[in-house]
Backbone bond lengths (Angstrom), bond angles and torsions (degrees), N, CA, C in turn:
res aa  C-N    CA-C-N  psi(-1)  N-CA   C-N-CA  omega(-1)  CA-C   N-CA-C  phi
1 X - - - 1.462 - - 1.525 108.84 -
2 X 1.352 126.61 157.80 1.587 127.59 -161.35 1.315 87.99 -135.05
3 X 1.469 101.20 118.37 1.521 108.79 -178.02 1.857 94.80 -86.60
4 X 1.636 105.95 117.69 1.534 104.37 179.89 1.522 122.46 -58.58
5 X 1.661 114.42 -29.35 1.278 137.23 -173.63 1.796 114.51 -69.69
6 X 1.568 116.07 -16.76 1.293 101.51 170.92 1.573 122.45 -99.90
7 X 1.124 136.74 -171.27 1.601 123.58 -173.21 1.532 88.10 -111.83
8 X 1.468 87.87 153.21 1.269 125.54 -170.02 1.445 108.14 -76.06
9 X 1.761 118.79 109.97 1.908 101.63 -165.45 1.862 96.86 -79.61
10 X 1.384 108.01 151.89 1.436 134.91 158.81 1.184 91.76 84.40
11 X 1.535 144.27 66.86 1.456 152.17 143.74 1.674 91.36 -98.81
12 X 1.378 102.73 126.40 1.551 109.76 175.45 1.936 87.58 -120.13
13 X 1.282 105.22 175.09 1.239 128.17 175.43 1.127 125.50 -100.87
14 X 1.097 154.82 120.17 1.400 145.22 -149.95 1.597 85.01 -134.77
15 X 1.527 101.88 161.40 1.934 121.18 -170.92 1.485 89.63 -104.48
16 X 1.603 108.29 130.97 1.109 137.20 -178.73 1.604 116.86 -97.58
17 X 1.477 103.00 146.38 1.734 93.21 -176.82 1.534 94.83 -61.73
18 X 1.283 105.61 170.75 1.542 109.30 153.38 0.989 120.20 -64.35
19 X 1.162 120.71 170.58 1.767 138.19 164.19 1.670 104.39 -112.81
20 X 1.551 94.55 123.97 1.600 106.30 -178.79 1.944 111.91 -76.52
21 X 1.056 97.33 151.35 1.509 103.08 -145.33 1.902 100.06 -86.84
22 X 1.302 104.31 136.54 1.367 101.35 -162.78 1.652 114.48 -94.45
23 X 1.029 140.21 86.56 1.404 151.96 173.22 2.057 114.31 0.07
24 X 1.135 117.37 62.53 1.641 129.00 153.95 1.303 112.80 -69.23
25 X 1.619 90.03 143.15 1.708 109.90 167.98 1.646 89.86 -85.65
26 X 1.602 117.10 171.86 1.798 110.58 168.51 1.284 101.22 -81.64
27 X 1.803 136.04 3.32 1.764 93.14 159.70 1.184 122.06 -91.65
28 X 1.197 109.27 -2.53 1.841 108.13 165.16 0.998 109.78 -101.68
29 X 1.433 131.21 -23.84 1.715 103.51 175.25 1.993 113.06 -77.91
30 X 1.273 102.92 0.50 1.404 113.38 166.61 1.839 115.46 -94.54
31 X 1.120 86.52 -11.39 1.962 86.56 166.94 1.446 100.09 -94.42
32 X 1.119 112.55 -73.31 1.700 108.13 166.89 1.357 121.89 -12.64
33 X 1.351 132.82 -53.68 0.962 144.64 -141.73 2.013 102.77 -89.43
34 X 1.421 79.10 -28.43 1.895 100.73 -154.73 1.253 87.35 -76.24
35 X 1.681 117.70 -53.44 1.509 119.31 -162.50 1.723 105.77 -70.74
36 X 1.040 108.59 -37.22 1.717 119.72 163.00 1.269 113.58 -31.24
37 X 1.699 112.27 -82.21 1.337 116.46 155.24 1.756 138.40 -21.05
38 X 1.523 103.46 -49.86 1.180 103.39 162.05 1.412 129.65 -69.69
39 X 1.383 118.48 -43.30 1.578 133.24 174.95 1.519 107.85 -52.82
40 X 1.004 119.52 -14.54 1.894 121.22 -148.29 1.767 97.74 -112.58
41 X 1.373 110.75 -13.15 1.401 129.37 -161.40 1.798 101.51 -87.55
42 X 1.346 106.47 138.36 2.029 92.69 162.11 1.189 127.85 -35.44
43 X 1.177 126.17 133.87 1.470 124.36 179.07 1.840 122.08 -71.46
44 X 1.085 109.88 40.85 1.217 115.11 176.25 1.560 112.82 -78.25
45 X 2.095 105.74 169.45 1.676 87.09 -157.77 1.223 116.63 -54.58
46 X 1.492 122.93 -45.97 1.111 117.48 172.98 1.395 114.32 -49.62
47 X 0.894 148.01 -138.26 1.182 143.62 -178.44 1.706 115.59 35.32
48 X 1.479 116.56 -41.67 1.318 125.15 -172.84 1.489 89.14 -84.00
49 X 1.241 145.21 -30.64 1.593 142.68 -130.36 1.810 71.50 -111.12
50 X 1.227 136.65 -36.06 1.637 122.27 -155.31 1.395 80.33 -92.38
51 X 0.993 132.20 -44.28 1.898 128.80 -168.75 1.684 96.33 -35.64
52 X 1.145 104.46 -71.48 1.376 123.97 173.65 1.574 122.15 -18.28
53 X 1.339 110.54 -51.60 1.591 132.79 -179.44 1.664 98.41 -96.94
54 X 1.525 125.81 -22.48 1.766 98.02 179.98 1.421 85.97 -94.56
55 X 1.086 133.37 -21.30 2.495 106.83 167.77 1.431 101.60 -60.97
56 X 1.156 139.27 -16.29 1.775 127.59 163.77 1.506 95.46 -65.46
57 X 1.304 114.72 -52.60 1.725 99.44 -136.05 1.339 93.70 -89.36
58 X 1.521 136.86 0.81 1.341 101.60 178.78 1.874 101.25 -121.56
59 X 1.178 108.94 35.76 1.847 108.24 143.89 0.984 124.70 -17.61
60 X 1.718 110.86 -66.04 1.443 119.52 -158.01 1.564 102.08 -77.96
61 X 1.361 112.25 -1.96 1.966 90.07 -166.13 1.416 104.02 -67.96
62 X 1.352 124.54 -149.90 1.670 154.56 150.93 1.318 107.19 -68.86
63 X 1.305 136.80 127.14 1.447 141.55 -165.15 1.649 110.12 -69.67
64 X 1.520 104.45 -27.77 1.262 100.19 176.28 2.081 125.90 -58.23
65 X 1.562 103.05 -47.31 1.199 134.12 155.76 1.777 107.00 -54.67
66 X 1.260 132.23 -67.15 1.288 134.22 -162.25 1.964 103.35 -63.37
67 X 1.447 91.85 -39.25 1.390 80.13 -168.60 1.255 125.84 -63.76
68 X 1.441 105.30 -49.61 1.669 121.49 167.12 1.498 112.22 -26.91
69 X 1.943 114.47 -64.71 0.983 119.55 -148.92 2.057 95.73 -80.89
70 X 1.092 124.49 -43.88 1.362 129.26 171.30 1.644 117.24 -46.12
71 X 1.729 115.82 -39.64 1.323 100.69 176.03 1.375 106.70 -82.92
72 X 1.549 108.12 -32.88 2.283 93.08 174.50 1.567 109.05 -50.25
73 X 1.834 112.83 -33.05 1.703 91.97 -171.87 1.484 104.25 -85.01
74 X 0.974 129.40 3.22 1.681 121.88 171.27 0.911 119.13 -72.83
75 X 1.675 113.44 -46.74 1.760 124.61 -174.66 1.146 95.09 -71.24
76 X 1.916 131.02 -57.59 1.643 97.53 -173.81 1.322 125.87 -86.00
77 X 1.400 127.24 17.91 1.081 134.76 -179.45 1.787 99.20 -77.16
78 X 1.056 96.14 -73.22 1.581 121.88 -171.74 1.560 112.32 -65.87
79 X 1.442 114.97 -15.03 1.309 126.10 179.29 1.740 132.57 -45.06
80 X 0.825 123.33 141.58 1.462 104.32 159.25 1.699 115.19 -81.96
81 X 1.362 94.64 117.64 2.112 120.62 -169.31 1.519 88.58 -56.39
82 X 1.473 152.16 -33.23 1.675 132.76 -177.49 1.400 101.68 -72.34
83 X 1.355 103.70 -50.14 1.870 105.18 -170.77 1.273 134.79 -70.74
84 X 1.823 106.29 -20.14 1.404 129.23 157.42 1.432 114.61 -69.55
85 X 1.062 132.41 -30.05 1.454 137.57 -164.41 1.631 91.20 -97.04
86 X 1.182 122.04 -73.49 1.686 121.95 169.18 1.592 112.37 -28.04
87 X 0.900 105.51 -43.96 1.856 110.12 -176.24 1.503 96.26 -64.31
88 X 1.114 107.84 -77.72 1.225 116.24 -176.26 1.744 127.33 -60.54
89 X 1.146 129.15 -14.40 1.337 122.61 149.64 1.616 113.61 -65.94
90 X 1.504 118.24 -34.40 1.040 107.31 -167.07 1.744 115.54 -100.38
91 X 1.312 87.18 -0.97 1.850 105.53 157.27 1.567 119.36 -72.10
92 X 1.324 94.67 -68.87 1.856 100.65 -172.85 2.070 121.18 -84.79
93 X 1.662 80.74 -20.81 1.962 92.05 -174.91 1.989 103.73 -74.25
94 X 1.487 91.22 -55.97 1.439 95.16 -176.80 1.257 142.17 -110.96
95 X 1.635 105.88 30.62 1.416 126.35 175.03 1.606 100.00 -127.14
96 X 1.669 106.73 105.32 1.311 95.93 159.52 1.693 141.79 -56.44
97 X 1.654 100.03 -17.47 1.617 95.00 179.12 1.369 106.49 -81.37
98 X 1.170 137.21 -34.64 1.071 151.19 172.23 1.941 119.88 -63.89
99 X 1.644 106.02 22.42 1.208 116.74 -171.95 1.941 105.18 -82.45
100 X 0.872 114.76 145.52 1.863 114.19 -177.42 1.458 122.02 -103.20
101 X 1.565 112.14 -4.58 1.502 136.45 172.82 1.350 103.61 -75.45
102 X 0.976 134.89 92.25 1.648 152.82 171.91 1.651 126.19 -34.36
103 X 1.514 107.85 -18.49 1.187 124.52 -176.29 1.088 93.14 -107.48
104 X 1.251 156.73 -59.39 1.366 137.61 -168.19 1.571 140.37 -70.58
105 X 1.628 93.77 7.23 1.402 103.48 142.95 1.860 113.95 -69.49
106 X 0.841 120.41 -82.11 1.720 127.21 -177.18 1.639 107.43 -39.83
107 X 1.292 115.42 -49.20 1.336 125.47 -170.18 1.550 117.68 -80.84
108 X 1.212 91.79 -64.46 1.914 109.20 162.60 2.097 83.21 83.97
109 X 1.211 101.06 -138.28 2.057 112.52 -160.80 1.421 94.23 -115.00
110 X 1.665 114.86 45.09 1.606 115.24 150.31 1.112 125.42 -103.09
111 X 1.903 125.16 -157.84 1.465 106.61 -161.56 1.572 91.06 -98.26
112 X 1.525 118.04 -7.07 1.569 115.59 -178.50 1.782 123.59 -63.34
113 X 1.461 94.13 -4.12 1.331 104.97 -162.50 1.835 107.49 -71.27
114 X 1.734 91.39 -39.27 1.670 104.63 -159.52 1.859 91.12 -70.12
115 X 1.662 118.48 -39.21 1.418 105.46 170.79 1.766 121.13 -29.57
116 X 1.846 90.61 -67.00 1.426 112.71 -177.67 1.943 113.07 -31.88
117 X 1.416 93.91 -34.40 1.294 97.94 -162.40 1.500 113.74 -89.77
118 X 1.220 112.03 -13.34 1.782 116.24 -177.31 1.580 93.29 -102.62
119 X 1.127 124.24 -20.25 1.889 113.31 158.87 1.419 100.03 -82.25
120 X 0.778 169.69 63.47 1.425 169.71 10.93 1.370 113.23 25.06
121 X 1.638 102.08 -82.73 1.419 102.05 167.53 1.205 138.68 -69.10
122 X 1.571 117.51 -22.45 1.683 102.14 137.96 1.169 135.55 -82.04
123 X 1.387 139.45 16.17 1.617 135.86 136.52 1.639 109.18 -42.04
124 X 1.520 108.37 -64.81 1.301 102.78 -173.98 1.204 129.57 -73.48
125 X 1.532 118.91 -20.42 1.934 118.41 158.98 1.168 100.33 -71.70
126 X 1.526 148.55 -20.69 1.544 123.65 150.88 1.250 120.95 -37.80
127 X 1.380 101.43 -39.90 1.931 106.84 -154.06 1.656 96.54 -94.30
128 X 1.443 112.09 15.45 1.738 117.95 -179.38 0.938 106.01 82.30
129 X 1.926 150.13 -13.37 1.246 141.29 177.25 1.590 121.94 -99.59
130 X 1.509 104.79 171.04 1.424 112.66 -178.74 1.552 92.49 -133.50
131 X 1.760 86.64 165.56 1.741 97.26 -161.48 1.301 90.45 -99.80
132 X 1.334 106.36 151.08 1.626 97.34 170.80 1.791 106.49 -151.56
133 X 1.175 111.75 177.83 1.690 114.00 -151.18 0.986 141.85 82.60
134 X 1.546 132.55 -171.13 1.186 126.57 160.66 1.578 135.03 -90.04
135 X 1.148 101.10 30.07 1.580 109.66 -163.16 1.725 100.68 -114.65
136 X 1.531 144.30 117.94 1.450 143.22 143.43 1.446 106.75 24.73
137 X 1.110 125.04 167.82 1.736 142.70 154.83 1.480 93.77 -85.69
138 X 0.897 117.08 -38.05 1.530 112.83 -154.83 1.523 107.51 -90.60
139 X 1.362 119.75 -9.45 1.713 122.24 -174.84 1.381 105.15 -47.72
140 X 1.087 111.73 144.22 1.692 120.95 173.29 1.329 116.51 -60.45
141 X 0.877 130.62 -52.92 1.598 137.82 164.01 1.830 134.26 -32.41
142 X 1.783 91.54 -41.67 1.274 92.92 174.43 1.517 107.48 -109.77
143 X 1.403 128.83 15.68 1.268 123.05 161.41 2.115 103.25 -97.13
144 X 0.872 100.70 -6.76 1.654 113.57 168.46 1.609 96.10 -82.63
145 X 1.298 127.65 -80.50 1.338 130.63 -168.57 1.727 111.58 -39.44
146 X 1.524 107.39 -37.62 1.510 129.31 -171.26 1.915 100.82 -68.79
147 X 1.676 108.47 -39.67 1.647 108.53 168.60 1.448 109.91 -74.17
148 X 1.214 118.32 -20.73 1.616 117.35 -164.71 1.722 99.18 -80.64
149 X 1.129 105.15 -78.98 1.697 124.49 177.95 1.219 125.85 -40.37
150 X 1.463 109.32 -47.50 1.610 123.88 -159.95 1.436 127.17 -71.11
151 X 1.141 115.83 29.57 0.961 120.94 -156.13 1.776 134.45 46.85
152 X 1.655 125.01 -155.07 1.186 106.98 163.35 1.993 112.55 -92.67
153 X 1.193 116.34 32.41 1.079 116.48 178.19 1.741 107.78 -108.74
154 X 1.408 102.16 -31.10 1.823 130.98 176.38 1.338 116.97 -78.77
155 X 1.350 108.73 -25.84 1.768 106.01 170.48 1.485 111.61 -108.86
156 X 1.331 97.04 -21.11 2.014 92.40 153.14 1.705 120.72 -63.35
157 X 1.336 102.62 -53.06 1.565 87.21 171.44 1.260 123.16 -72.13
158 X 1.551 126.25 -41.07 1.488 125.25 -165.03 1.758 94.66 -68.01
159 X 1.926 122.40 -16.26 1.619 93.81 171.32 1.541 118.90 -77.16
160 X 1.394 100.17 -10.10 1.689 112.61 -172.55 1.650 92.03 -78.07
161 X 1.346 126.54 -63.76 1.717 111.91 168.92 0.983 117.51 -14.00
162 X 1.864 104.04 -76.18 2.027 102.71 179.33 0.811 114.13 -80.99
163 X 0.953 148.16 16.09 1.419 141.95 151.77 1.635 103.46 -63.67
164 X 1.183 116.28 -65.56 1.506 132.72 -171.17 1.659 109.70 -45.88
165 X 1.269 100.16 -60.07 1.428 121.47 179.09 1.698 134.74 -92.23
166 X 1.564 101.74 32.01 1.669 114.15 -161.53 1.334 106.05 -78.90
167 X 1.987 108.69 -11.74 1.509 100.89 -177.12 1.142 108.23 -72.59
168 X 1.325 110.56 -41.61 2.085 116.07 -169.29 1.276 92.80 -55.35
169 X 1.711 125.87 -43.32 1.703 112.31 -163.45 1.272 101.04 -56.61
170 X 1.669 124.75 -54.21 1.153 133.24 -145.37 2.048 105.51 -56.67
171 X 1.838 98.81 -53.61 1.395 104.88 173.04 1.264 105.80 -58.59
172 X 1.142 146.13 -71.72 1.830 135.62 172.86 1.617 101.72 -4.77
173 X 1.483 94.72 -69.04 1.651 99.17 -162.95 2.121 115.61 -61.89
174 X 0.943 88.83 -28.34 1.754 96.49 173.13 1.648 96.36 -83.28
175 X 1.187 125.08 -45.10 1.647 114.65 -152.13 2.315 82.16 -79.78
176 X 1.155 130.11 -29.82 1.060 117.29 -155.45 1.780 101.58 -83.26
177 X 1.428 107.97 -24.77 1.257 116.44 -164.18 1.657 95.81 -93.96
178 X 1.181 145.69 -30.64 1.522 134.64 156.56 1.143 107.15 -39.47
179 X 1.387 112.68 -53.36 1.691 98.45 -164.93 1.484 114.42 -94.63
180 X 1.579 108.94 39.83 1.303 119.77 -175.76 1.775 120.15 34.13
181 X 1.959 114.14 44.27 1.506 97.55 -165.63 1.541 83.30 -72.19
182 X 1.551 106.32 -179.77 1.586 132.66 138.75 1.329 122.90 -50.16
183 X 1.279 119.12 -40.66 1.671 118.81 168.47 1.445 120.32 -50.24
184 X 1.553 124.19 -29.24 1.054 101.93 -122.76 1.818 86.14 -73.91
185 X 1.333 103.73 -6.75 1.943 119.54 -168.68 1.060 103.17 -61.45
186 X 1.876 131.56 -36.72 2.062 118.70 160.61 0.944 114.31 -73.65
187 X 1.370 134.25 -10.29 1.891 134.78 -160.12 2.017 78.37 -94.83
188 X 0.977 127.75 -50.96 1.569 145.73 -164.42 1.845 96.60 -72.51
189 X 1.062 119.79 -65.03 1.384 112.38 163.37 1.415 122.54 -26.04
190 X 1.412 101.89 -69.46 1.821 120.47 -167.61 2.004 86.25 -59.40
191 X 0.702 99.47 -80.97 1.881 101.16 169.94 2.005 110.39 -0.50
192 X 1.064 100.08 -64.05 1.193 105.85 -166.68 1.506 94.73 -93.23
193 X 0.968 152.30 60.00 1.661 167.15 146.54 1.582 111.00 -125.73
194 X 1.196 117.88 -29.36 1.168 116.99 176.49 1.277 111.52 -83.29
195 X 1.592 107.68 168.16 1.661 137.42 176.28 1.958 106.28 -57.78
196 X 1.388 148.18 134.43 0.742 131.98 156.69 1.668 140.84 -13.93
197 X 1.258 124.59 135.78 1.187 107.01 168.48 1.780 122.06 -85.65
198 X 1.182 107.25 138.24 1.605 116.53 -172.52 1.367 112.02 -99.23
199 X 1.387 118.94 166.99 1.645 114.48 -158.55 1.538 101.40 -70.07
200 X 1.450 131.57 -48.45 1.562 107.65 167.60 1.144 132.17 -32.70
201 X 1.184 115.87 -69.47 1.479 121.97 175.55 1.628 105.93 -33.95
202 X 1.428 97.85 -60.67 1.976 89.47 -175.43 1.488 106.81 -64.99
203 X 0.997 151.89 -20.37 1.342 125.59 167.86 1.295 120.17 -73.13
204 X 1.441 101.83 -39.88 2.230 106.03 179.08 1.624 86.31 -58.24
205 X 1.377 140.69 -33.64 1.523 130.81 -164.58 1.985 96.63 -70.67
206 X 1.464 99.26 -45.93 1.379 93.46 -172.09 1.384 110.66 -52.09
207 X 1.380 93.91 -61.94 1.784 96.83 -164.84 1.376 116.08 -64.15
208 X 1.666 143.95 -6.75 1.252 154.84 157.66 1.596 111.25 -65.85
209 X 1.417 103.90 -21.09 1.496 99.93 171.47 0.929 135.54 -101.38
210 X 1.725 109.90 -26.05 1.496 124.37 151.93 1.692 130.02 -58.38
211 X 1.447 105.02 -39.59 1.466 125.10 165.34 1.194 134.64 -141.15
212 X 1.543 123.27 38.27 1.638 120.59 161.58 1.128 113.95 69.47
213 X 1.603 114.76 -165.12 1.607 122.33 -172.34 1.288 101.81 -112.95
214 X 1.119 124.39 163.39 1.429 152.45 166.99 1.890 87.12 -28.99
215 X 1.496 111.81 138.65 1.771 104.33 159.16 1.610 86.00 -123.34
216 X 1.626 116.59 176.68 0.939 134.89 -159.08 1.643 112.56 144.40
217 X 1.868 108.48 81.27 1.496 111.68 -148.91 1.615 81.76 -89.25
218 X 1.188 101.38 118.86 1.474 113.05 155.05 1.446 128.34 -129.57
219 X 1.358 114.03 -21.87 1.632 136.33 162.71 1.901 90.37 109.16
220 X 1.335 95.70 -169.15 1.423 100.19 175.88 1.635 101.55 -163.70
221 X 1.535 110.84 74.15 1.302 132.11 177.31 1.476 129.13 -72.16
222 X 1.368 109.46 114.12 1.774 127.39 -138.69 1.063 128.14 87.08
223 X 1.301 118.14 20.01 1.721 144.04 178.88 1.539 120.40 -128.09
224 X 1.773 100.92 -17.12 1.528 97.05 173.76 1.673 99.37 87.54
225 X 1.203 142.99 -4.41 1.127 125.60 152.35 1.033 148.37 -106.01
226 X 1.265 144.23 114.93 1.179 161.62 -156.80 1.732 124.86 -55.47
227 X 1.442 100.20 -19.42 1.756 102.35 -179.89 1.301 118.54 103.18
228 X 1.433 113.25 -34.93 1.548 119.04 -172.32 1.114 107.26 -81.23
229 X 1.575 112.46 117.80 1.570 129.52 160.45 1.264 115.51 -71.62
230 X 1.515 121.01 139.61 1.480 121.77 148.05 1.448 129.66 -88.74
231 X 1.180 145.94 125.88 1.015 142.54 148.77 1.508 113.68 18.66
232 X 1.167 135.67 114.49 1.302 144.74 -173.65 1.697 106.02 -71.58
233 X 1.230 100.67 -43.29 1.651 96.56 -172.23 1.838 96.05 -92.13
């Protein structure tokens, strides 16, 4: 029997062309962004109940963008909630390339990380907000929600985030698409909203895929993490 819930050993990640960037006004690349946010989130009910409502809201995009984000909200809409949640713990919990914290590409499990992470949280008290929950500053989701919501002061900074951090997206988007997840179609969305990628970026993408981030187990205490690395590959 094949337990679906553990990862699959010897899936490596391979570097993906880019995706050429698809032409939004900011109220759709702020719907985009929102339904992204939601899709990218645990599949809990809530979470499954908004899936539901972001395949309404993004009609109006570019089909290239709409489609992606409409078939992720079908599958977890319509999903079975054990096998979506199983997938996905064992997508984002126990695959480091497949991590959604934006800084730990560049930073990886050193002490530069906890910096990374309090400029995080002052990006968003620029933009008038505070982070709240149990989830990073740096999670992908709420620097998406931060372009969606934030007014035009919130999607100016959250493009300066991805902007900053397009290599980690880029590895997400290769490490998610080897292992054939369902995600990888919002990580692929957000992709095509952004500015081109330029030859820096593609090499920090290369070399993050060939060899990971910086390690350096020290934990990052008042951040919710514990220290323990997994295996990069």
């Amino acid at each position: 029997m094949r337990l679906a819930f553990l990862p699959r050993p010897g899936v490596r990640a391979r570097r993906l062309a880019p995706l050429a960037p698809v032409p939004l006004d900011p109220a759709r690349r702020a719907v985009a962004h929102m339904a992204a946010a939601v899709l990218l989130r645990y599949p809990d009910d809530d979470a499954r109940a908004a899936a539901a409502t972001a395949r309404d809201a993004v009609d109006d995009l570019p089909s290239p963008v709409r489609e992606r984000l409409s078939g992720l909200a079908d599958a977890i809409a319509g999903g079975d909630p054990r096998e979506l949640q199983a997938d996905y713990v064992a997508t984002f919990d126990l695959k480091r390339r497949c991590a959604m914290y934006l800084s730990y590409y560049a930073a990886g499990d050193t002490r530069k990380r906890g910096a990374a992470l309090v400029r995080f949280v002052e990006a968003y008290r620029a933009a008038g907000f505070e982070t709240t929950g149990d989830e990073l500053p740096d999670y992908l989701p709420t620097v998406l929600e931060l372009s969606a919501v934030g007014g035009d002061d919130g999607a100016r900074i959250a493009a300066t985030l991805l902007a900053a951090h397009r290599d980690g997206i880029e590895v997400l988007r290769s490490a998610l698409a080897s292992h054939g997840s369902p995600w990888t179609a919002a990580v692929e969305a957000v992709c095509l909203t952004l500015p081109p990628v330029d030859d820096a970026t593609a090499e920090r993408v290369a070399t993050l895929v060939a060899a990971g981030p910086p390690a350096e187990l020290v934990g990052l205490s008042g951040y919710g993490d514990d220290g323990e690395a997994l295996p990069w590959t």
